[in-house]
N, C-alpha and C positions, 0 to 999 in steps of 0.2 A: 676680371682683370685683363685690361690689355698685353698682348701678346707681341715685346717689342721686336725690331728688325734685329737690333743688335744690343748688348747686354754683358760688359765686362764682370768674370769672377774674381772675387775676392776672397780670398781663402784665410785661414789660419795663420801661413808663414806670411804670406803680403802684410798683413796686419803685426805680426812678431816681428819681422824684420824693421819695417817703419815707425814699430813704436822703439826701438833700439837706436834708430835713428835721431829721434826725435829725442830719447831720454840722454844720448852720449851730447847733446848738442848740435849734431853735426847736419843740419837741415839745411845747408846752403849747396854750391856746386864742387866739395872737398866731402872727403869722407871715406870711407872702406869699401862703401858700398857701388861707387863708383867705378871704382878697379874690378871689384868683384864682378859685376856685370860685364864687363867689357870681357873680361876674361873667361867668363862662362859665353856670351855672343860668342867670339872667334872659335872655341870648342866647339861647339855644336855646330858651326857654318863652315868648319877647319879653313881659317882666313887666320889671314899674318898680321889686322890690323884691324881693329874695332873703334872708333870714336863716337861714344853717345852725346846726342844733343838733347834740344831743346822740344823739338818736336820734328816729323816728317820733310813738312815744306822748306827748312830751318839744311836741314840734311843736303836739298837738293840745291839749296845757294849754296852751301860751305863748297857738295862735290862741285860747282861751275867755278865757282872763286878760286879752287885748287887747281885747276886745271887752266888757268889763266883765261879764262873766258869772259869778256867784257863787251864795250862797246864797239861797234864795226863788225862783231861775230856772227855769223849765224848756227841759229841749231834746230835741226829736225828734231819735231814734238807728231806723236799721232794724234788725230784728231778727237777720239775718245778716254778723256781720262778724266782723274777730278782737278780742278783749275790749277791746286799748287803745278803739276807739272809746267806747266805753259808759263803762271806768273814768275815761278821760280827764274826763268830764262829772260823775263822783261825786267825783273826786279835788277837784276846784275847789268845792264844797259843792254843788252843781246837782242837779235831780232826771234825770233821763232818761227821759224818755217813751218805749218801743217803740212800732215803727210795721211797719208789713207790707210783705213784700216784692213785688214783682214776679214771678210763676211763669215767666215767658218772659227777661227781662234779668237777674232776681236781685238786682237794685237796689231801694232804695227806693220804693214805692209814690205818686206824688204825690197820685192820688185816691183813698189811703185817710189821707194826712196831715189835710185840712184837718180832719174833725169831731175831732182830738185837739187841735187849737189849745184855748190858753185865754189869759184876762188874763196867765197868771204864764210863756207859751211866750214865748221870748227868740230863740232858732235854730233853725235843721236842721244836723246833719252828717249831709251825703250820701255815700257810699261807694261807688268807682268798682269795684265786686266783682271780684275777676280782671283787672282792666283795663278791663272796661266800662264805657265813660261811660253816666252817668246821665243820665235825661229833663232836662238842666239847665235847658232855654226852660218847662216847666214849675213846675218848683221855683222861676225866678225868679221868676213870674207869683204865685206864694203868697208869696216872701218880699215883694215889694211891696206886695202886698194887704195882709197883716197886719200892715208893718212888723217885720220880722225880718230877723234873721243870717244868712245863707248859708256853712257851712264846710265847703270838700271836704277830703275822707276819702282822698286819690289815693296813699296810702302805697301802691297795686299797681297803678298807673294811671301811674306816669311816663313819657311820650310818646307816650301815648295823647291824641284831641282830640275835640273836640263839635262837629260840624261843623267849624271852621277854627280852635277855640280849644283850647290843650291843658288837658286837664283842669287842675285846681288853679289856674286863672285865670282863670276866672267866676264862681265866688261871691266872697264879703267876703274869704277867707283862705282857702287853697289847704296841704296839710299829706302832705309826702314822706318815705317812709321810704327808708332806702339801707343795711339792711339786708342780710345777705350772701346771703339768697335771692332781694333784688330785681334788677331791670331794670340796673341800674350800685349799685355800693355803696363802703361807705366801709369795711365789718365790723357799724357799731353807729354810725346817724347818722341825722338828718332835717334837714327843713328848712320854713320858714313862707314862704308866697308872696302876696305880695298889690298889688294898683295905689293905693291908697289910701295914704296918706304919714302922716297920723294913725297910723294901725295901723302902721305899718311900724316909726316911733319909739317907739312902745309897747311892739311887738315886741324892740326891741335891751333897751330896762332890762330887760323881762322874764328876757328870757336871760342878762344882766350882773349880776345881784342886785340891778337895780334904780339902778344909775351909768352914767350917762352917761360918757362921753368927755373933755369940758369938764371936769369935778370931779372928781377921782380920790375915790374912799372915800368921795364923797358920795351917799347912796341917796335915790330920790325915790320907788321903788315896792317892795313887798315879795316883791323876784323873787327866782331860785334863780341857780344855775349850771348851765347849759344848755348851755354852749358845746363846741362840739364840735373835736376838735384840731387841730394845723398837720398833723399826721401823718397823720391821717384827711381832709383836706381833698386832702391831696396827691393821696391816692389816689382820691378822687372826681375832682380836676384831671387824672386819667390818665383813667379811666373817662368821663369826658363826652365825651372827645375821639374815642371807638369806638364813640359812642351808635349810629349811624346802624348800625354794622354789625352792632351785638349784635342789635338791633331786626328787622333781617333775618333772620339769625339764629332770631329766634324766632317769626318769617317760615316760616323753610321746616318748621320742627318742626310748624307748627302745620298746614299743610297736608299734611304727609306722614301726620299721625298723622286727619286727616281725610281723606283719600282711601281711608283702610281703615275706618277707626271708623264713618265716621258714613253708610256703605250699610246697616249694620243698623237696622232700624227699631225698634229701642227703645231707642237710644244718641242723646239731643240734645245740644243744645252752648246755649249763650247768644243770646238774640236781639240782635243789633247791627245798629241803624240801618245802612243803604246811607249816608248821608254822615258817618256818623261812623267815626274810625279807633282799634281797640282794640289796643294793643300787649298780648298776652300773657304773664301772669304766669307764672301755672301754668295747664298745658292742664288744662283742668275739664270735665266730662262729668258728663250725668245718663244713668243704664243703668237703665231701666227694668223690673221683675220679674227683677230681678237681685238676692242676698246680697251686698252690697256688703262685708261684712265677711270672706267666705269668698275675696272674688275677691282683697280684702287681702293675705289670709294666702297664698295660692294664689302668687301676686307676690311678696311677703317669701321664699318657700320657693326662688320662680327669679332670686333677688337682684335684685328690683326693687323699690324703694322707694315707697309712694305715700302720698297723705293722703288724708282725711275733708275733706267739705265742713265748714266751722268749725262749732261746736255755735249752733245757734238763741240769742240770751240767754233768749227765755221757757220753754229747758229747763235751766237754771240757777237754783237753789235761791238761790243768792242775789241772781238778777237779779228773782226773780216778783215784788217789790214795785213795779217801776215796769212789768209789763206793765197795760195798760188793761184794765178788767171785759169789752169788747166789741174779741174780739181775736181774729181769722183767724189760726188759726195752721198752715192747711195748705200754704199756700204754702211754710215755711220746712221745714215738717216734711219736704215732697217733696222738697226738694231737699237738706236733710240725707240722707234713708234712701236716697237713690239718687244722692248726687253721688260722683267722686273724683275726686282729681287725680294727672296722673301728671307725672312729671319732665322739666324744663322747664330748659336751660340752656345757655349757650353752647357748653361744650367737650362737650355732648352728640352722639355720634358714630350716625351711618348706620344701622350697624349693631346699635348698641342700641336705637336708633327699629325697626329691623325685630324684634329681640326683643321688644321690652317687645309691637307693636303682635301677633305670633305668638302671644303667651301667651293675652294677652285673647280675640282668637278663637276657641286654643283652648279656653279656659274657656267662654267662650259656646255653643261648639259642643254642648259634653260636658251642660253646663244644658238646651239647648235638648230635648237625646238624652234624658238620665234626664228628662224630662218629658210 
């Protein structure tokens, strides 16, 4: 049996919850279950305002639309993420400014942001990469300075924190995906988080087509439908409630596969703050004078699934219009040509942690030999 990268659990309640769903009727974007979710989110993240959507990328148009961000705008995007970040900012007419990563955390760069500000810079979405929080006492320090947007990017960061705060609830608007390779999931879901009560009302027409509550079929903004279902909320309502132990969970994964990995010295890992807490996505590693594309197929061959660090966007053809004329782009490059990630999941068993972690060494071994 193949051993996939990622691998959502479905447990007892997901299934009891959603068949209660299902049997009361109520399988559209109304229900109990909706509230309930939202309600458990803001607990656990102790946020004043939870609004579940549709999915991730879904999250990061509503937070740009709330914040009145449109055409003429620009917004700094890092250069390493998965594309919702970047499309989300061209989808709403916005330009997207690339910005340079981090070589050590893989996050956005704070001090290579400021010389790309200009009159027409509106935001930053920062992106909490694999789960690591970003420098955010930095990035707020710029967004004050310039008068700007702060929107975290935490669609891989759920339960991870910045010193005492969980990510996606220190900038302006906080944007989760629950996606079936995330941390808890729904299948196909997100969600916008934020303390600010303005944005948060902004946020519901958004996702309503733009009607409030009060008026039925009356529209005040020119929103979509975003909402996400009583079905899919149920099963987020099962999953919040085993956060703590998924989180563990991917606790010991991450240690096991580091007490073997990372004694070789051309295998690092993500630099993370000593007081900050990063729950792991996907376990990601950079391997150094490694084929990371040989070791791929090498894994595919012993039924082990992995991935590619996400493509750079300044190595997309159709992203090079918003990279800037004066633009490092080694950082992103290192860590594309030598990152992977290996699989990363709850019902991930013992024993396939000791395979997958067996292959890699022997492949390291056999590289090290013919060299």
């Amino acid at each position: 049996m193949k051993i996939p990268v990622a691998k959502p659990h479905v447990g007892y309640y997901e299934k009891k919850f959603s068949k209660d769903a299902i049997d009361n009727g109520w399988i559209s974007s109304n229900g109990k279950y909706i509230e309930k979710f939202e309600q458990q989110l803001k607990k656990k993240l102790k946020a004043k305002n939870c609004v579940v959507c549709s999915n991730g990328t879904v999250a990061l148009v509503m937070a740009l639309q709330a914040l009145g961000i449109g055409r003429g705008d620009e917004v700094l995007v890092p250069d390493v993420s998965f594309t919702a970040t970047i499309n989300s900012v061209i989808n709403v007419g916005a330009k997207p400014v690339i910005s340079e990563i981090d070589k050590e955390t893989w996050c956005i760069d704070p001090k290579k942001i400021v010389n790309k500000i200009t009159k027409k810079t509106k935001a930053i979405i920062c992106v909490h990469l694999y789960g690591n929080p970003c420098e955010m006492e930095e990035l707020i320090k710029i967004k004050k300075k310039y008068n700007l947007f702060l929107i975290e990017d935490a669609a891989e960061s759920f339960g991870s924190k910045f010193k005492k705060k969980f990510t996606s609830t220190i900038g302006d608007i906080g944007c989760i995906s629950f996606f079936g390779n995330k941390t808890i999931s729904t299948g196909e879901g997100g969600c916008c988080v934020t303390n600010n009560k303005k944005f948060y009302k902004k946020l519901l027409l958004i996702r309503n087509n733009g009607i409030d509550k009060k008026k039925r079929y009356f529209s005040h903004f020119p929103g979509l439908n975003f909402k996400m279902t009583n079905v899919q909320a149920a099963i987020g309502f099962a999953q919040i409630k085993k956060l703590n132990q998924f989180i563990k969970k991917r606790k010991l994964i991450e240690k096991k596969y580091d007490e073997k990995l990372i004694e070789f010295n051309n295998i690092f890992r993500q630099k993370i703050q000593l007081e900050h807490k990063k729950v792991e996505w996907l376990y990601t590693l950079v391997i150094e004078n490694c084929n990371i594309n040989k070791l791929i197929k090498y894994l595919e061959k012993n039924n082990i699934e992995t991935r590619r660090i996400f493509y750079p966007f300044h190595q997309m053809p159709i992203y090079k219009k918003y990279v800037p004329k004066k633009f490092d782009k080694k950082n992103s490059n290192y860590i594309f040509d030598n990152g992977i990630s290996l699989p990363t999941f709850y019902d991930l068993k013992e024993v396939e942690i000791k395979k997958i972690i067996n292959k890699i060494i022997l492949f390291q071994k056999k590289a090290i030999h013919s060299n």
